[in-house]
N, CA, C and O of each residue as an XYZ file, in Angstrom:
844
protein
N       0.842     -1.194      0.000
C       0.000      0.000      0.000
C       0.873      1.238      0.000
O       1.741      1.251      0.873
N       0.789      2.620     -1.075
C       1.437      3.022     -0.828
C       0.872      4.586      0.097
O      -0.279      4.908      0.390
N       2.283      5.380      0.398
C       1.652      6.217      1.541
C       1.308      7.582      0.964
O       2.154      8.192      0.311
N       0.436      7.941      1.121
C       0.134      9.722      1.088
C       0.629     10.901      2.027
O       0.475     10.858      3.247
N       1.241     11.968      1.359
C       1.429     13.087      2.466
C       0.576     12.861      3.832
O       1.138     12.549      4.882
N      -0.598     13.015      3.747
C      -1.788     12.969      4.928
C      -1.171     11.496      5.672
O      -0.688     11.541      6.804
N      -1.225     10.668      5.167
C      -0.601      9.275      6.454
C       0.496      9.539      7.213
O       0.783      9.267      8.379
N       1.152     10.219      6.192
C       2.850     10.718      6.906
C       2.587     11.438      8.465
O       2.844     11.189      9.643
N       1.738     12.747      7.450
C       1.449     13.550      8.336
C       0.977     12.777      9.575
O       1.848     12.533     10.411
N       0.006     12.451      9.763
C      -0.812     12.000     10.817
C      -0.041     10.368     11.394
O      -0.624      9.534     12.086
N       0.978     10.295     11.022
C       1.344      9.008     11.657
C       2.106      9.411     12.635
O       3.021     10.223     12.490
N       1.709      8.746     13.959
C       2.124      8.849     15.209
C       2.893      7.673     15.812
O       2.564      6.488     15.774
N       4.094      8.273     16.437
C       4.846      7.129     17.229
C       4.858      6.821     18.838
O       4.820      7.770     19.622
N       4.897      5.847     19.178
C       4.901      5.862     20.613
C       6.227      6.185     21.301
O       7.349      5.809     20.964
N       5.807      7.107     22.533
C       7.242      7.715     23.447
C       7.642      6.425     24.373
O       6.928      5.808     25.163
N       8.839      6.242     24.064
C       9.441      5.362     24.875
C      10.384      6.159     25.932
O      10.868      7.204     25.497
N      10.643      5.864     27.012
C      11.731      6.405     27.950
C      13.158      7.279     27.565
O      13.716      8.257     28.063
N      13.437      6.364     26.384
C      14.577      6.796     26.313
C      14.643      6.904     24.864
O      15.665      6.783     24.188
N      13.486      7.138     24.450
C      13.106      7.834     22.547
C      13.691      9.451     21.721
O      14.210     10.441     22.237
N      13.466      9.266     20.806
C      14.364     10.044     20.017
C      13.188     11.248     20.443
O      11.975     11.169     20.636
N      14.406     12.682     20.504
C      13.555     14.256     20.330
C      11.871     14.372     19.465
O      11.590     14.171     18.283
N      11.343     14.618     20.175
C       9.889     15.062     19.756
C       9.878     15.724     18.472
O       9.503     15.462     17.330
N      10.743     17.224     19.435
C      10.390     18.472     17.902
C      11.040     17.907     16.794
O      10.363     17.775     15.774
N      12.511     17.455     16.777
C      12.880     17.056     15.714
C      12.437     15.908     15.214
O      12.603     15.862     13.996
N      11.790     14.678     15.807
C      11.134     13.799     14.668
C       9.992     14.483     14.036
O       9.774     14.144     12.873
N       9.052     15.560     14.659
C       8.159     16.182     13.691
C       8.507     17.124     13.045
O       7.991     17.588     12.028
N       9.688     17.558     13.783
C      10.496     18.398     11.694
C      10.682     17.590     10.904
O      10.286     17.533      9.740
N      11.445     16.743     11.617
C      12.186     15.459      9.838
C      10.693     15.008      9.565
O      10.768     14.628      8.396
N       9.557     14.853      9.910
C       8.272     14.450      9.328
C       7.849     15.536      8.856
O       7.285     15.214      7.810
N       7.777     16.582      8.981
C       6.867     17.541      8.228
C       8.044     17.724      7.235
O       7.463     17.560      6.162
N       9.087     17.917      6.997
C      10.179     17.877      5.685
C       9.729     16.924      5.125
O       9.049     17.318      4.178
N       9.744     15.445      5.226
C       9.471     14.715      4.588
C       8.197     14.835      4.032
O       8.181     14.876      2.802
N       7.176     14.899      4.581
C       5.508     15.173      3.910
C       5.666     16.064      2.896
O       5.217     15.847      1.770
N       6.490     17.416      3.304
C       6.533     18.190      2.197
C       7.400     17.552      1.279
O       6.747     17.641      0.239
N       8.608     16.877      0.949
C       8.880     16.282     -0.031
C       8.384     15.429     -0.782
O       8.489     15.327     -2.004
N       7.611     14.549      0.238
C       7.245     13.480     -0.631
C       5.693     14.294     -1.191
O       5.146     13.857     -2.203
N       5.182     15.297     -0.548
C       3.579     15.434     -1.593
C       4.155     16.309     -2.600
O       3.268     16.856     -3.255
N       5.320     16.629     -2.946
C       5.857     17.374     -4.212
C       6.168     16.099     -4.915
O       5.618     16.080     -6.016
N       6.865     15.021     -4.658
C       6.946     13.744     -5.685
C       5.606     13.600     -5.591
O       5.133     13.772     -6.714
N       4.929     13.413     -4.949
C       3.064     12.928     -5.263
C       2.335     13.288     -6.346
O       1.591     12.697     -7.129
N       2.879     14.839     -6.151
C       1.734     15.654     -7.007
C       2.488     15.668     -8.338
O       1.926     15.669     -9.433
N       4.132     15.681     -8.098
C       4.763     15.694     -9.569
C       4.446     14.512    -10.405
O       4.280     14.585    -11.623
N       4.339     12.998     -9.440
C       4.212     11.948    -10.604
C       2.590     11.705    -10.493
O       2.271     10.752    -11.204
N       1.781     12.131     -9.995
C       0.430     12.357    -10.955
C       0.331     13.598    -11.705
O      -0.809     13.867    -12.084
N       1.297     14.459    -12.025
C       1.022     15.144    -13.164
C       1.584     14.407    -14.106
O       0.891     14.276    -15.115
N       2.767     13.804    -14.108
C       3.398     12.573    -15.134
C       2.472     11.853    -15.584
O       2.201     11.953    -16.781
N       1.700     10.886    -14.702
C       0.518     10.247    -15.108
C      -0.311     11.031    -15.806
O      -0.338     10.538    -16.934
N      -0.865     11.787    -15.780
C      -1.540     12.585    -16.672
C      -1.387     13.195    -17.504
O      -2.259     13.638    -18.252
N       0.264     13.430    -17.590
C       1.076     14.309    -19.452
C       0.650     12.171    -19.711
O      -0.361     12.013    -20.394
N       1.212     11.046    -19.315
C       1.509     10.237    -19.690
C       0.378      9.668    -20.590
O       0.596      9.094    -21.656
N      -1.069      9.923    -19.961
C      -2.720      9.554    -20.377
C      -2.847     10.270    -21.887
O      -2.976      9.761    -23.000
N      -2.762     11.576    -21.484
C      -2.654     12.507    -22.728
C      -2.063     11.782    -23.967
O      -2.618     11.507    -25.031
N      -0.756     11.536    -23.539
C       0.011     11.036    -24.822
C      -0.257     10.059    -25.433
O      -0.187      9.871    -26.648
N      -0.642      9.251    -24.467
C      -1.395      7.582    -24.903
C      -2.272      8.083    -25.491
O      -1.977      8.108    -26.686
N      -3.612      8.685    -25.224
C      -4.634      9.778    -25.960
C      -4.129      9.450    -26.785
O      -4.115      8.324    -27.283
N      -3.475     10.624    -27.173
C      -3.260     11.326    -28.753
C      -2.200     10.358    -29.331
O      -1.896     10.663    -30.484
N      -1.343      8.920    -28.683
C      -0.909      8.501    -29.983
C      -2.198      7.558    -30.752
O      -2.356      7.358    -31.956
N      -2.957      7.119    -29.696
C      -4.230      6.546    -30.138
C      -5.435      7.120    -31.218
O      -6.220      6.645    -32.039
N      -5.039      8.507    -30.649
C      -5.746      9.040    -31.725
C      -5.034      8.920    -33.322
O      -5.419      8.531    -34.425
N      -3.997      9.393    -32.848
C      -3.140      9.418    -34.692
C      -2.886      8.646    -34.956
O      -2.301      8.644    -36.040
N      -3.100      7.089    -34.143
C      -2.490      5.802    -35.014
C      -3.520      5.297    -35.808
O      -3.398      4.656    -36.852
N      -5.293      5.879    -34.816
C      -6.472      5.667    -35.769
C      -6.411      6.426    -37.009
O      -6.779      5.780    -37.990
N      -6.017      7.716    -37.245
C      -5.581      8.038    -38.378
C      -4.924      7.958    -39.355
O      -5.187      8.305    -40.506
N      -3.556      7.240    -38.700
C      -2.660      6.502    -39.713
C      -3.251      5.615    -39.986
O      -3.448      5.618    -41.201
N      -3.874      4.417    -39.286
C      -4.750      3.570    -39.573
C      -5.755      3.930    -41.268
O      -5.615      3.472    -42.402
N      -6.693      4.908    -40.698
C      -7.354      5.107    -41.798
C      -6.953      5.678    -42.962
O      -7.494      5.539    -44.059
N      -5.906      6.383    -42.677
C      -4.754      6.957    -44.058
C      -4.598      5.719    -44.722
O      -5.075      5.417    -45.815
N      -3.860      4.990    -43.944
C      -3.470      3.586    -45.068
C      -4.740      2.861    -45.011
O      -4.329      1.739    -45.307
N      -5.539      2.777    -44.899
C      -6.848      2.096    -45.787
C      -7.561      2.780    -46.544
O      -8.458      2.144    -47.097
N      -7.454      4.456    -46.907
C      -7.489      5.202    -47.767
C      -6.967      5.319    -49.045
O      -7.538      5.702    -50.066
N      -5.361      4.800    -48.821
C      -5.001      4.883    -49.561
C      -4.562      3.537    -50.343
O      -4.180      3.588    -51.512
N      -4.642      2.373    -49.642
C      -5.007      0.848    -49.936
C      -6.446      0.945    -50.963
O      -6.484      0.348    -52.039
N      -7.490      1.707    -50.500
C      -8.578      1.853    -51.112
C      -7.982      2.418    -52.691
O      -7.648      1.817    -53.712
N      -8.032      3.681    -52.361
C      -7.337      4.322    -53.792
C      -6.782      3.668    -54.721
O      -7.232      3.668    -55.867
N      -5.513      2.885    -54.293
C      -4.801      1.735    -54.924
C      -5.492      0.973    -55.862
O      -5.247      0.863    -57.064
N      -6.444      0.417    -55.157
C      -7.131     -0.797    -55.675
C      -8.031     -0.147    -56.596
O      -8.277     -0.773    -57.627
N      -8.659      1.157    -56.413
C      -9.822      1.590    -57.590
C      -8.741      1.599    -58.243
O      -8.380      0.612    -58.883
N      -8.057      2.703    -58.189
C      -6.856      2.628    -59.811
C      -6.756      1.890    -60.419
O      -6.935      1.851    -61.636
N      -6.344      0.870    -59.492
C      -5.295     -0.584    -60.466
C      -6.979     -1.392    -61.353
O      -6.945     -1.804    -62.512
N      -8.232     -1.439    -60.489
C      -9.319     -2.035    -60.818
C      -9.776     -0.712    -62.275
O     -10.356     -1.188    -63.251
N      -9.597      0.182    -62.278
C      -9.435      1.376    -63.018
C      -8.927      1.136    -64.561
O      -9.455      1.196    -65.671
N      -7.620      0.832    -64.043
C      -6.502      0.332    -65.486
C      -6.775     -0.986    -65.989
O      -6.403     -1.359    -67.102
N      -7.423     -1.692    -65.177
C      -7.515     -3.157    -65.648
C      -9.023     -2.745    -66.792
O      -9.176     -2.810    -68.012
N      -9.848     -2.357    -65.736
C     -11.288     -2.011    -66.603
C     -10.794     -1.448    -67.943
O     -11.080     -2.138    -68.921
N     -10.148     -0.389    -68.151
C      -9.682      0.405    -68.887
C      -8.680     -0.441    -70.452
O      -8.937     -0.209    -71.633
N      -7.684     -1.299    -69.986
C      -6.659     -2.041    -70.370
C      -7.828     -3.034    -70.977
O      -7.949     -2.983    -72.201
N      -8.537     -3.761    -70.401
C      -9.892     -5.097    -71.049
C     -10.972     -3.778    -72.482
O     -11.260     -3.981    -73.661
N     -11.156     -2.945    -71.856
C     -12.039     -2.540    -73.162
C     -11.168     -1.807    -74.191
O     -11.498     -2.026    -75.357
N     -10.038     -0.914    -73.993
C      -8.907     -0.811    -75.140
C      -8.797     -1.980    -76.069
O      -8.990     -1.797    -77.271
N      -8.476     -3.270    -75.565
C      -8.305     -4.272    -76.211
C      -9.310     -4.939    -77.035
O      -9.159     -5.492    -78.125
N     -10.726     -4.738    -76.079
C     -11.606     -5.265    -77.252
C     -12.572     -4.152    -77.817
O     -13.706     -4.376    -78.239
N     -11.973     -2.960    -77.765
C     -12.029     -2.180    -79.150
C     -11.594     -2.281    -80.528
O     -12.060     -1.982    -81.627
N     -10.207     -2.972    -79.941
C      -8.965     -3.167    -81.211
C      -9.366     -3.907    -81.694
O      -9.539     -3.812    -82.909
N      -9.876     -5.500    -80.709
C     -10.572     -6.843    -81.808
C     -11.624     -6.294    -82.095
O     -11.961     -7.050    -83.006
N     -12.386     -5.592    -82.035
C     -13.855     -5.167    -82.948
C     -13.270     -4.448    -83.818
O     -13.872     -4.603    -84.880
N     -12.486     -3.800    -83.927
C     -11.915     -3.010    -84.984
C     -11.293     -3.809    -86.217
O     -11.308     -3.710    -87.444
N     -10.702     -4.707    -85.194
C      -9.357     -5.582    -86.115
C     -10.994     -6.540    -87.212
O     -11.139     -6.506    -88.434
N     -11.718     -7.102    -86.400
C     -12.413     -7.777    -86.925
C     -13.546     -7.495    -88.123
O     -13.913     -8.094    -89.134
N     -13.891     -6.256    -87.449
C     -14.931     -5.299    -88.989
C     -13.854     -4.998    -89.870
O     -14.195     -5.133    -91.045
N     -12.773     -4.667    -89.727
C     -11.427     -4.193    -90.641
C     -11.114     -5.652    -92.136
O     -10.909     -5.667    -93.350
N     -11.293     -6.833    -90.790
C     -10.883     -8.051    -91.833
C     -12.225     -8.246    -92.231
O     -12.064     -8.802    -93.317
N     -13.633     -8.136    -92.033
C     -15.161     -8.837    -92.700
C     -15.044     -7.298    -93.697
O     -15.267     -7.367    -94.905
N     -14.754     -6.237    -93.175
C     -14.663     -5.096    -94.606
C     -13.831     -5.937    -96.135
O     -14.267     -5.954    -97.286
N     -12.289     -6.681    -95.498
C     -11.461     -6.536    -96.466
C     -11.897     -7.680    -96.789
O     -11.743     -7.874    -97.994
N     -12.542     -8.827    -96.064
C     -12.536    -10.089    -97.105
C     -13.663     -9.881    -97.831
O     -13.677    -10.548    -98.866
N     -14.775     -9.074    -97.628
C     -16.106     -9.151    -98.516
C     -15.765     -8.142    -99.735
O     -16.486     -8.082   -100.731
N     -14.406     -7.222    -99.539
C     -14.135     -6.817   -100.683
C     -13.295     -7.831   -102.024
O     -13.300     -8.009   -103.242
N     -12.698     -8.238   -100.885
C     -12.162     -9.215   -101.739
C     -12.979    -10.294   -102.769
O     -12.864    -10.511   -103.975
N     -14.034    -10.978   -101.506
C     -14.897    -11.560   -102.264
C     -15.375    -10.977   -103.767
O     -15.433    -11.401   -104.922
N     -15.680     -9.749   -103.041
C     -16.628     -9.499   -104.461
C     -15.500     -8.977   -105.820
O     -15.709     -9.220   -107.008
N     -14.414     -8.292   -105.319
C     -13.290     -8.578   -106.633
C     -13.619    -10.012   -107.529
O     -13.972    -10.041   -108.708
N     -13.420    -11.081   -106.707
C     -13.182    -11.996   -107.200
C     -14.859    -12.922   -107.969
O     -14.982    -13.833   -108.787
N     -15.993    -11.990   -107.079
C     -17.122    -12.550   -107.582
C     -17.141    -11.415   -109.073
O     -17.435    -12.017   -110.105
N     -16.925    -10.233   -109.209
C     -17.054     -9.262   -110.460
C     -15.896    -10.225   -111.345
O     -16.340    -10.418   -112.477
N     -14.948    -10.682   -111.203
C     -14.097    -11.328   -111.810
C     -14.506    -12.367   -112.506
O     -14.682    -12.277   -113.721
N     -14.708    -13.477   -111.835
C     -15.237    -14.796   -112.312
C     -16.550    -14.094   -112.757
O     -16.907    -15.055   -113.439
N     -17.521    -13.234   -112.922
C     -18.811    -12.588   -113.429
C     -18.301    -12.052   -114.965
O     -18.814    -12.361   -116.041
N     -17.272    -11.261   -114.767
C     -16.448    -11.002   -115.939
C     -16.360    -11.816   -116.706
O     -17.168    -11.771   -117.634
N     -15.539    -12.725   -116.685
C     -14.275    -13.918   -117.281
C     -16.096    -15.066   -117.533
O     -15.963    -15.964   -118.364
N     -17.002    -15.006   -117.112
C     -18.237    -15.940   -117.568
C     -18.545    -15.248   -118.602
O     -18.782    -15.717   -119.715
N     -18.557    -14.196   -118.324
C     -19.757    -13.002   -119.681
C     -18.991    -12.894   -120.729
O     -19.437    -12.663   -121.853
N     -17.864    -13.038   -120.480
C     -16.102    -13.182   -121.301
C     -16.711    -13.699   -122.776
O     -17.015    -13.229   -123.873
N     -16.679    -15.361   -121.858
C     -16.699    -16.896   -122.708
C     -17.891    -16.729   -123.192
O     -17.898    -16.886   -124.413
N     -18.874    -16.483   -122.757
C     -20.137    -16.626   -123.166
C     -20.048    -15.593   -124.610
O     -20.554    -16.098   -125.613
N     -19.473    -14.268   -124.764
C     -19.504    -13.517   -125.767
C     -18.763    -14.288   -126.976
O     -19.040    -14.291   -128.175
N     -17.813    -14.888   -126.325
C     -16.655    -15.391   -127.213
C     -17.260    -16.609   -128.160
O     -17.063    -16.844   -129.352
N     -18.087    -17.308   -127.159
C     -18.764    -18.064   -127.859
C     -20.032    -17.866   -129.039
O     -20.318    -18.528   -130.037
N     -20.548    -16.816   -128.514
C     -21.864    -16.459   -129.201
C     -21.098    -15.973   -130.295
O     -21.153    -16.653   -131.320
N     -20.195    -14.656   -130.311
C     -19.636    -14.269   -131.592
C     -18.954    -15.642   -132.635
O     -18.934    -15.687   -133.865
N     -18.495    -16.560   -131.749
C     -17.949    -18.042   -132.917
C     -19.454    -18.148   -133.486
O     -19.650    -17.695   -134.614
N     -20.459    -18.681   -132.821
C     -21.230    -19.274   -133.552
C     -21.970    -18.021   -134.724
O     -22.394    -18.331   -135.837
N     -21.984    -16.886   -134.268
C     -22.748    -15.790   -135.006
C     -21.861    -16.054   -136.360
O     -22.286    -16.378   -137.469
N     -20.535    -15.828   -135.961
C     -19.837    -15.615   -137.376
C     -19.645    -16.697   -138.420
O     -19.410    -16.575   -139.623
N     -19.874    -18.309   -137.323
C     -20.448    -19.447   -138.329
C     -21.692    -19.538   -139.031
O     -22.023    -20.094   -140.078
N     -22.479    -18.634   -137.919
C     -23.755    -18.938   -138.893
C     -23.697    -17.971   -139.869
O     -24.623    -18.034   -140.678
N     -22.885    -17.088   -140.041
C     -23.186    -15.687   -141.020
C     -22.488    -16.296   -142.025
O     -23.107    -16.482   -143.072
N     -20.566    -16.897   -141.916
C     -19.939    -17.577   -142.915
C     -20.852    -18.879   -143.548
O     -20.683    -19.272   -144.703
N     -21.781    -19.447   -142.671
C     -22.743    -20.378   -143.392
C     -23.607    -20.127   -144.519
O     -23.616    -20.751   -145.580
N     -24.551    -18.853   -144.083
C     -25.063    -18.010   -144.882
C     -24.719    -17.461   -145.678
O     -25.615    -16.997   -146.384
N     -23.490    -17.196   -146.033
C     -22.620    -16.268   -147.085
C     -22.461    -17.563   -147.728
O     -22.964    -17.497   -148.850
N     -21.849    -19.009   -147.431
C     -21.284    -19.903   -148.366
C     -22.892    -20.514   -148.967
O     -23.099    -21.032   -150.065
N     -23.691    -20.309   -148.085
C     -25.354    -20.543   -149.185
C     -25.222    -19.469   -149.440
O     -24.000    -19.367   -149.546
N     -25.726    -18.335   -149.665
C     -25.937    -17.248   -151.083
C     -24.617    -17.684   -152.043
O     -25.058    -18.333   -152.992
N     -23.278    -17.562   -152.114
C     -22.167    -18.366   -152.963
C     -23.105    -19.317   -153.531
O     -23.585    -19.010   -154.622
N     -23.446    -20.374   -153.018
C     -24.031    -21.682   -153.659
C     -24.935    -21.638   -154.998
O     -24.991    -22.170   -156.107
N     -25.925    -20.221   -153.839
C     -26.704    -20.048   -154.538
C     -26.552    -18.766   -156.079
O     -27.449    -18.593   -156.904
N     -25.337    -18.126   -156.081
C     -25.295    -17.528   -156.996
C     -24.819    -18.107   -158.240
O     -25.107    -17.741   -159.379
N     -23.903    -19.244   -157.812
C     -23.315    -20.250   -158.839
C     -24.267    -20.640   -159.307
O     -24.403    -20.350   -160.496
N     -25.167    -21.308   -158.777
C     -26.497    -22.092   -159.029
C     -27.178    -21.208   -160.039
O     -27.621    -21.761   -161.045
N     -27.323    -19.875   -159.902
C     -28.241    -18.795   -160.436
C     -27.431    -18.711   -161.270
O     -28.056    -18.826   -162.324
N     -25.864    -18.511   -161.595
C     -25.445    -18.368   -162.515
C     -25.724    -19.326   -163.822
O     -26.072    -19.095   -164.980
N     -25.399    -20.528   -163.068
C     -24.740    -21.745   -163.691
C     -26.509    -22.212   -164.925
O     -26.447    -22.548   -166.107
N     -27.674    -22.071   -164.181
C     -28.899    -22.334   -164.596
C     -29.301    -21.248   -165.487
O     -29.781    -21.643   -166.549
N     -29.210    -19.625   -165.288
C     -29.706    -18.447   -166.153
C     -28.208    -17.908   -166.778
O     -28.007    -16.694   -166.757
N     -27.435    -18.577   -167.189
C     -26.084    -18.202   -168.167
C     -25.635    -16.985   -167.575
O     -24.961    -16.347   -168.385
N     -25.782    -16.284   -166.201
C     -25.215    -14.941   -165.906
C     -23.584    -15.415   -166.230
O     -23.026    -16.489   -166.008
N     -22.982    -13.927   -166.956
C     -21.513    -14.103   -167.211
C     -21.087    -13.766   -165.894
O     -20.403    -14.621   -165.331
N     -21.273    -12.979   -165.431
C     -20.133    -12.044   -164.153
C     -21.176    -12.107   -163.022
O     -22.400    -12.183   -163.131
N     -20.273    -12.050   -161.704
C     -21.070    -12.779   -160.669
C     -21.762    -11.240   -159.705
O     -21.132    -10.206   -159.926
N     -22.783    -11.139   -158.867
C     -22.593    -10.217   -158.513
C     -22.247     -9.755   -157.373
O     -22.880     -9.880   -156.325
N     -20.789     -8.966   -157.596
C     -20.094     -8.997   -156.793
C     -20.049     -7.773   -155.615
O     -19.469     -7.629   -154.539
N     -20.932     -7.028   -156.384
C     -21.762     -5.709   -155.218
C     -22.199     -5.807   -154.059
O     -21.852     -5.236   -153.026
N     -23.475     -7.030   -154.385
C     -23.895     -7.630   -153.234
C     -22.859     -8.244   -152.568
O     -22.979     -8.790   -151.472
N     -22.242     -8.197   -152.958
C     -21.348     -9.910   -151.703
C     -20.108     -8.952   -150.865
O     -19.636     -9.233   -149.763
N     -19.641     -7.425   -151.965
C     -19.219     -6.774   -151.329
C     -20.042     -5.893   -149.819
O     -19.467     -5.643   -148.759
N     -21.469     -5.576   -150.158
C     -21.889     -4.957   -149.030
C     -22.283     -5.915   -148.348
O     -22.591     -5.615   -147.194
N     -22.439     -7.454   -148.767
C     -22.958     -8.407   -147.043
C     -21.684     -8.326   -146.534
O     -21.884     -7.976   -145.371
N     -19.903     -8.487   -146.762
C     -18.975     -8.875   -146.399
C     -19.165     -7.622   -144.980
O     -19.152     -7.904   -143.782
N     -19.358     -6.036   -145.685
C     -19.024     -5.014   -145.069
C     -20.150     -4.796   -143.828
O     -19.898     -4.049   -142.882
N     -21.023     -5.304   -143.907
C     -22.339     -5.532   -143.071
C     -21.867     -6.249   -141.806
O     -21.837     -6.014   -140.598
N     -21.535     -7.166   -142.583
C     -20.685     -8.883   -141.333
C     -19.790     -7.664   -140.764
O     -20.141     -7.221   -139.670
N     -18.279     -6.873   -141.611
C     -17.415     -6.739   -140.490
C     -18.046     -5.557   -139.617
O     -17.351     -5.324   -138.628
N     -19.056     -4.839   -139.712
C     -19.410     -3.913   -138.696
C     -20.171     -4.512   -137.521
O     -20.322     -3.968   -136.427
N     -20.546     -5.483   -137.822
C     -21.262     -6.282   -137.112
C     -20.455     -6.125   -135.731
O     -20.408     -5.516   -134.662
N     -19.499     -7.698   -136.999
C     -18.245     -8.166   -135.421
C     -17.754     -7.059   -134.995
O     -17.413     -7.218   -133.822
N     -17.490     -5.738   -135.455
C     -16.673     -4.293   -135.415
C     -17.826     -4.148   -133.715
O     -17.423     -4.269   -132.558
N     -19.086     -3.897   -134.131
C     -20.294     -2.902   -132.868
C     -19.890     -4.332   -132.020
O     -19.401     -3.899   -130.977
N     -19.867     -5.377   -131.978
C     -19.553     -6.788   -130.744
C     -18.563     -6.318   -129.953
O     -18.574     -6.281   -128.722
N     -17.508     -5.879   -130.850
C     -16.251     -5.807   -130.109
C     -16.456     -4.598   -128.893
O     -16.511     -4.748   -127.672
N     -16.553     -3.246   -129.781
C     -16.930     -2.680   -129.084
C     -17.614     -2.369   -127.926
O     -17.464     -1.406   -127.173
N     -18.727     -3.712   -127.848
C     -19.431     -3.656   -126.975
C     -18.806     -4.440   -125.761
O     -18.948     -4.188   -124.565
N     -17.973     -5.599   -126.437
C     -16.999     -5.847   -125.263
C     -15.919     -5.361   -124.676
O     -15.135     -5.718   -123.797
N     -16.060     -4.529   -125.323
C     -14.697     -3.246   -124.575
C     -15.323     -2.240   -123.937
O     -14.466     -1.691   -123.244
N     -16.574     -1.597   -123.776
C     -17.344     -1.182   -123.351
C     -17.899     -1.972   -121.779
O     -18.004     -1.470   -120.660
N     -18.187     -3.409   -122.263
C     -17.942     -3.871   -120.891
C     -17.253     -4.159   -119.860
O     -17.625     -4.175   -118.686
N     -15.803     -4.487   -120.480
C     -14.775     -4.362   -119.742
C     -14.520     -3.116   -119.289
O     -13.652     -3.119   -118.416
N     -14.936     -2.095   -119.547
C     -14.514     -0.550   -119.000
C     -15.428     -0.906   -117.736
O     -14.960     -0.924   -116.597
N     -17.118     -1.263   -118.098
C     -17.667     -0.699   -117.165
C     -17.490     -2.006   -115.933
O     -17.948     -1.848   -114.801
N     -16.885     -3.073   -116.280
C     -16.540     -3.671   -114.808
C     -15.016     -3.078   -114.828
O     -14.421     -3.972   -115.430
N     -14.629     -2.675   -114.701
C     -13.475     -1.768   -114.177
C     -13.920     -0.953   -113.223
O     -13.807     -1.036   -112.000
N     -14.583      0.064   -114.086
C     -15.142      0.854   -113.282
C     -15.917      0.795   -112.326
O     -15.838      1.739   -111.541
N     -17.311     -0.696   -111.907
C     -17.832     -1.069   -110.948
C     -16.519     -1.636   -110.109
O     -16.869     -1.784   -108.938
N     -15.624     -1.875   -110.230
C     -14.781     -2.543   -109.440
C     -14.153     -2.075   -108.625
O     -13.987     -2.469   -107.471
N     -13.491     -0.658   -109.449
C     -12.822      0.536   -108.936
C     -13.923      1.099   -107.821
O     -13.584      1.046   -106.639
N     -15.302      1.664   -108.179
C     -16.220      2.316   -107.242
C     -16.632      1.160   -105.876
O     -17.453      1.340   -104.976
N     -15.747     -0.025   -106.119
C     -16.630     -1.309   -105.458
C     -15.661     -0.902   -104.170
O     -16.017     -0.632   -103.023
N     -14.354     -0.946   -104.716
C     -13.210     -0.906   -103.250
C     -13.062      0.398   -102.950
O     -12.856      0.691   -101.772
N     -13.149      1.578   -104.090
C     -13.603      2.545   -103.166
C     -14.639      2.896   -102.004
O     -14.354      3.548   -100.999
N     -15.683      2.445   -102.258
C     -16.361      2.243   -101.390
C     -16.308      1.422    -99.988
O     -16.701      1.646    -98.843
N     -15.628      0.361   -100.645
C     -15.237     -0.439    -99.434
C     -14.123      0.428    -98.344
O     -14.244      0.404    -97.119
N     -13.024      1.185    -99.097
C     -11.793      1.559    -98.524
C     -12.641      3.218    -97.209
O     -12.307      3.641    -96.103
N     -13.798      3.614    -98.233
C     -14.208      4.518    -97.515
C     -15.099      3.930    -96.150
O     -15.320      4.606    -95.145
N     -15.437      2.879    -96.308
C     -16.322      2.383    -95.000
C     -15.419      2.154    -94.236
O     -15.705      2.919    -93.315
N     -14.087      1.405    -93.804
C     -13.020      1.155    -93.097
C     -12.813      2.618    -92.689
O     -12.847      2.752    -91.466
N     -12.590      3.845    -93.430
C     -11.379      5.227    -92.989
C     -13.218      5.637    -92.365
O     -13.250      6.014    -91.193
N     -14.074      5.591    -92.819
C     -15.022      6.194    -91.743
C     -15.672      5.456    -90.579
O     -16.626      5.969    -89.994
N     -15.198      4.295    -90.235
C     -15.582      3.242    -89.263
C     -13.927      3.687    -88.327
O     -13.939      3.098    -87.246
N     -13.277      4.108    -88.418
C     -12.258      4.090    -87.470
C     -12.146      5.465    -87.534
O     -11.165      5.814    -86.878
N     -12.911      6.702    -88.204
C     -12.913      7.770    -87.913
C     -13.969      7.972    -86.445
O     -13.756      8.579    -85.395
N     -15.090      7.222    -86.889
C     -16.067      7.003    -85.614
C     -15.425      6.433    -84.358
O     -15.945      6.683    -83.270
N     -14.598      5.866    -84.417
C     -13.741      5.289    -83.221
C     -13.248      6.525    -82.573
O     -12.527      6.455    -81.578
């Protein structure tokens, strides 16, 4: 138990016969009371700077506390931030990358469908003009047949060679307007072909302008 000024004070000794001075044991006791209630009062003010401090490191360690889970917080939106951010960059690029390649292969396709469309309408002309010009050289070698025949039966001397000059010139304008007309077509699939990938090239530069 420990002692207080007041116990000091008030503690009494018994007089023995041959016991120590009165006045001076209650000087050296009242010196002492007064010393020791100055350590008393000094180390409960200690105790109490000491409370304080405990206080306030308690207080600021709850603050450091919540600083770093503030900023643990922060952390994590960011980084959850860049990731969100980093996942849709990327599948912008594959939607991009991917309309970029269904743009270029359906151009391609259709190059190659105007092509083989071409190169059919080609053969098909090539053919029709063989047979046109067989059936026309057929027709020319019957009227021949038949002029010999006309000759050979009504004694004509000289053949007539007027006519056979303007069917010849008839035939080559013929095949002449064919040709033409197949060079005429070949311009104009050129030209659908040319307006085909232009078009195509402009849907790509305005699909990634919209981006």
């Amino acid at each position: 138990m420990k002692l207080t000024p007041m116990d000091i004070n008030n503690k009494e000794f018994k007089k023995g016969l041959r016991g120590y001075n009165a006045d001076e044991v209650d000087d050296f006791l009242d010196q002492v009371v007064e010393n020791y209630e100055e350590l008393y009062k000094e180390n409960a003010n200690l105790k109490e700077k000491l409370a304080n401090l405990n206080e306030k490191i308690d207080h600021y360690s709850k603050i450091e506390s919540t600083i770093q889970n503030t900023l643990l917080l922060a952390q994590n939106a960011a980084e959850q931030a860049k990731n969100s951010a980093q996942k849709e960059a990327e599948l912008l690029l594959k939607n991009a990358n991917e309309t970029a390649q269904k743009v270029t292969d359906k151009a391609h396709n259709d190059v190659v469908q105007i092509n083989d469309e071409y190169e059919k309408v080609k053969q098909e002309f090539i053919k029709f003009r063989a047979k046109y010009r067989n059936f026309v050289n057929t027709q020319l070698q019957t009227f021949d047949d038949l002029e010999k025949e006309f000759i050979k039966n009504y004694n004509v001397s000289e053949p007539i060679e007027e006519e056979e000059d303007i069917q010849e010139e008839i035939i080559e304008k013929e095949i002449s307007t064919a040709n033409e007309s197949l060079d005429v077509t070949d311009k104009e699939e050129e030209i659908k072909e040319s307006t085909s990938l232009s078009d195509e090239l402009n849907e790509i530069k305005s699909f990634f302008v919209q981006e």
